[in-house]
C-alpha positions in Angstrom: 118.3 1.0 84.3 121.3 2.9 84.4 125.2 1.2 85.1 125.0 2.5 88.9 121.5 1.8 89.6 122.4 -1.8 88.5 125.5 -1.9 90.6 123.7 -0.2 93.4 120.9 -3.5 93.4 123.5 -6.0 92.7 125.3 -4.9 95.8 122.3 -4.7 97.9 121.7 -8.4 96.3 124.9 -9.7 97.7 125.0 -7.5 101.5 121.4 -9.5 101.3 123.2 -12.9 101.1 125.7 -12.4 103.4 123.4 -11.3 106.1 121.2 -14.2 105.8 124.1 -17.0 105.0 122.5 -17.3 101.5 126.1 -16.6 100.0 127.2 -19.7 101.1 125.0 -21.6 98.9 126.5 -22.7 95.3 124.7 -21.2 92.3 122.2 -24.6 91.9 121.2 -24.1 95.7 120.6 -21.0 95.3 118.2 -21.8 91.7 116.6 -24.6 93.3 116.0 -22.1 96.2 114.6 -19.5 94.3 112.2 -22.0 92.3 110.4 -22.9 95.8 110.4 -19.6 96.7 108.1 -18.4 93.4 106.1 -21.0 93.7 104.7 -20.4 97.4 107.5 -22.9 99.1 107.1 -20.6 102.2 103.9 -20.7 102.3 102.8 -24.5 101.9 104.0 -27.6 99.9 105.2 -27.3 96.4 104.6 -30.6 94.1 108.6 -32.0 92.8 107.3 -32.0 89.5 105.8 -28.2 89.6 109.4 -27.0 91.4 111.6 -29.3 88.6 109.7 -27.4 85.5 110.0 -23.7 87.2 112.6 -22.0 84.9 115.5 -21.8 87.9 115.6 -25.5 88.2 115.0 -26.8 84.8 118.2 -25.6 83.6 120.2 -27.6 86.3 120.7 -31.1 84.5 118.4 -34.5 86.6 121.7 -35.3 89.0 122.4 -31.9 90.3 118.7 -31.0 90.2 118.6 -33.7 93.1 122.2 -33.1 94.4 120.9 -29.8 95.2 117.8 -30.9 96.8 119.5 -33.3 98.6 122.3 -31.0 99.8 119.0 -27.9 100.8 117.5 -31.0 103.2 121.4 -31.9 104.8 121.5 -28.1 105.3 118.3 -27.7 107.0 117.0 -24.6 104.4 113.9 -27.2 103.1 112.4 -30.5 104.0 109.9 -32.9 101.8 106.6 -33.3 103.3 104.0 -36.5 103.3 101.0 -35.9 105.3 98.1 -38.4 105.7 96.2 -36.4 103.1 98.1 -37.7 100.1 99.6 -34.3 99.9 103.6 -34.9 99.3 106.1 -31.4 98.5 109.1 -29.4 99.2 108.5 -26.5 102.3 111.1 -23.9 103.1 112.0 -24.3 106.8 114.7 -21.5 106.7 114.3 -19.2 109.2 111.6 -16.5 108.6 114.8 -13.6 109.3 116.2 -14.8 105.9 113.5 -14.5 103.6 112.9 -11.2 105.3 114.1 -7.8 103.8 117.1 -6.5 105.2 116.4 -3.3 107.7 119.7 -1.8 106.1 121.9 -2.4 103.8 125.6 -2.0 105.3 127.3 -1.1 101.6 127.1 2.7 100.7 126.7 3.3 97.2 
């Protein structure tokens, strides 16, 4: 990949963010974020111990790890699950528009 075809994707990357509010999310958030999102968090419940091990998360240390979950529930992005089933995990309740791809990107390149 060329210098300006890495720029160009990095820009779209961050116009991306900052349409969905995603910028405003420190780097862990955002890693924590990213691990539900691989592992079908939009989709259905993710096990704790399957999001901890997925490589985004596993290099925050245990106390951010949880910090960060912690701070993704206050900010209404995920919320833990328990149903009657047995069945307990982490669900992405962001809104659908976020994890959505952008119609257009607003930075020329």
């Amino acid at each position: 990949m060329s210098a300006r075809n890495a720029l160009s994707v990095r820009l779209l990357l961050l116009d991306f963010e900052a349409s969905t509010g995603l910028s405003e999310l420190s780097e862990g958030e955002r890693n924590v974020l990213a691990a539900l999102i691989l592992l079908g968090g939009s989709e259905g419940l993710v096990k704790p111990a399957d999001l901890r091990h997925q490589p985004p998360a596993a290099s925050l240390t245990h106390p951010t790890y949880h910090r960060m979950l912690r701070s993704l529930i206050e900010r209404g992005i995920i919320e833990y699950k328990s149903d009657v089933a047995d069945k307990r995990g982490y669900a992405i309740v962001l809104p659908s528009v976020a994890l959505q791809k952008p119609e257009k990107s607003r930075i020329a390149v």
